[in-house]
C-alpha positions, 0 to 999 in steps of 0.5 A: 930602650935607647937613650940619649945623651942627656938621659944616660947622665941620669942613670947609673948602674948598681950591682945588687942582689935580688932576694926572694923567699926561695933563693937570691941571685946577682943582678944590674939594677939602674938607678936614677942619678941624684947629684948637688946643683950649687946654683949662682947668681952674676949680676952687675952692681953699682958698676961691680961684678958679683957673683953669688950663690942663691941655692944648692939643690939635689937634683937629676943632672941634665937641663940645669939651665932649664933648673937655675932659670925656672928656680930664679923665676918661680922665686921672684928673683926674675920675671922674665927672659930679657932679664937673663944675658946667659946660662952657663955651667961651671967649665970647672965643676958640672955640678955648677951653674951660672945664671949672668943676668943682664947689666941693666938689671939689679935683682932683689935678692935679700927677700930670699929667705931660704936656707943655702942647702934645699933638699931633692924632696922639699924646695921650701923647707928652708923657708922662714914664714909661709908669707915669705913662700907665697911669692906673687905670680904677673899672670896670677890674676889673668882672666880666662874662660878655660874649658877642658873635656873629662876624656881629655883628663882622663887621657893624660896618664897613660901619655905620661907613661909613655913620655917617661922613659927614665922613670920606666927605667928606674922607678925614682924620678917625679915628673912634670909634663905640659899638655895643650888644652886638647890633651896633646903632649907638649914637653915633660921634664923628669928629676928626683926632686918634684920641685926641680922638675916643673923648675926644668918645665917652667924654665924651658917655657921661660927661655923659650919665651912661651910664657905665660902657660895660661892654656896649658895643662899641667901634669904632676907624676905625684901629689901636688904640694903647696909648693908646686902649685906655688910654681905653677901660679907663677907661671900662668897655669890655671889647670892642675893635674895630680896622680897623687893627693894634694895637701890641705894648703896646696888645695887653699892656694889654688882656691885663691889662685883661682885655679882648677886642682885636680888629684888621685887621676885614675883611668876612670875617676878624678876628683876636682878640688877647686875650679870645676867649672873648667873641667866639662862632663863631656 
C-alpha cells in the first residue's frame, strides 16, 4: 500500500518479537504515530499582541491546521472562517501550532475551563462542570426534514475500511468520516485520539467554508462519547453513525439536539437511539 507524505508521518516502525505457543520470531511491526500538539491562540487586545496556549493535546501528527481550527471552533472560541487571519505551525517546533485570529476579533477565552494538558482518549476530562461542556452550536436549532435510506446506513462501513488506509496498516487510529445523504464518501480524518480526528473533520469543513454540515452523515469508527456528539452539534450535524455503543449521556444530548444517533452498525443491523424518523425502511 503507498502512502503519502502526510500519512508517513503518521506511522513509525518497531522491531518486535511475535510470540506463539510454538515458537517466537523477529519482525517490523507499524505503529500509529502519537506526538503532543501545544495549541496557541494570537489575537489582538487593546492594540497589544498576544499569544497564548489554550490546549496540549496528544495527537496523530498530520492536519494540525485542520486540529487547532476544528478545536477552537467546537469549543466556542471561534464561530466561523472569517474570524481566522491564518494557521501556522511553529518553524521552530512541529509540534506547535498557531492559530492568528484576525485583528478585529477578540475572543472570549476565560469560559475555557479546561485543564492546560488534554489526553489522546478524552478531550474533556479537564472540564470543570458538565454545564461548562455543553457548549452551544449557531446551527443546533436549524430545521430540517432529513430522510436517509437503511441500505445507504448499512453501506457505510465497508466504505470506511476501504478509506482507512493507516488504520489497515496499524490497527490504532479512530476515524471520523462525512458521507452526503446519499451514501457518497466525502472526506475522513484519522488520528489516535477520536476527538481529534471529527476535530480535523470539522476544521477542514470549517476552513473550507462548508459549514454548517446539516446534510451530511457522520461516521465514527467507534462509540460515540458525550463529547462527539458535543462536536458534531456544533457543526451542524443532524445524523450520527456509530460501530460502537454510544453512552448514556451522548444518547440524552442528541435527544435534545434534535439529532438522529445511530450505533453498534453491523452489516445487517443498527440500532437507532434518537431521531428515527430520519432513517426510511427503504
Amino acid at each position: 500500500m503507498k502512502f503519502n507524505e502526510m500519512e508517513i508521518s503518521a506511522i513509525a516502525q518497531q522491531r518486535i518479537r511475535i510470540v506463539t505457543s510454538s515458537d517466537s520470531q523477529d519482525a517490523e511491526d507499524d505503529l500509529a504515530v502519537e506526538e503532543p500538539l501545544e495549541i496557541q491562540l494570537g489575537f489582538t487586545e487593546f492594540g497589544k499582541k498576544i499569544k497564548k496556549s489554550i490546549s496540549v493535546t496528544m495527537r496523530t501528527p498530520g492536519n494540525d491546521d485542520e486540529l487547532a481550527a476544528g478545536f477552537l471552533f467546537t469549543e466556542g472560541i471561534i464561530t466561523e472562517k472569517g474570524q481566522v487571519n491564518a494557521v501556522n505551525n511553529d518553524v521552530f517546533d512541529e509540534n506547535k501550532v498557531v492559530v492568528n485570529l484576525t485583528e478585529d476579533f477578540v475572543p472570549q477565552i476565560n469560559s475555557l475551563e479546561r485543564n492546560f494538558y488534554t489526553t489522546s482518549s478524552c478531550g474533556v476530562c479537564g472540564k470543570a462542570s458538565i454545564d461548562a461542556i455543553k457548549t452551544v452550536s449557531a446551527y443546533q436549532q436549524n430545521d430540517n426534514t432529513l430522510l436517509v435510506s437503511r441500505k445507504v446506513i448499512f453501506s457505510l462501513k465497508d466504505q470506511l475500511h476501504l478509506q482507512q488506509s493507516i488504520f489497515e496498516t496499524t490497527g490504532g487510529l479512530h476515524a471520523s468520516a462525512l458521507f452526503d445523504l446519499h451514501g457518497k464518501f466525502i472526506t475522513l480524518r484519522e488520528d489516535v485520539g477520536r476527538h481529534n480526528a471529527l476535530d480535523k473533520l470539522i476544521g477542514n469543513a470549517l476552513l473550507n467554508d462548508l459549514l454548517p454540515l446539516a446534510n451530511h452523515i457522520l461516521l465514527l469508527s467507534g462509540r460515540a462519547s458525550f463529547e462527539l456528539i458535543q462536536k458534531a452539534g456544533m457543526a451542524g450535524i443532524k445524523i450520527v453513525v456509530a460501530i460502537g455503543a454510544p453512552s448514556s449521556l451522548a444518547v440524552k444530548l442528541a435527544e435534545e439536539s434534535n439529532m438522529t444517533l445511530i450505533g453498534f452498525l453491523k452489516n445487517n443491523k443498527f440500532n437507532i437511539y434518537s431521531g428515527f424518523e430520519r432513517i426510511s425502511e427503504l
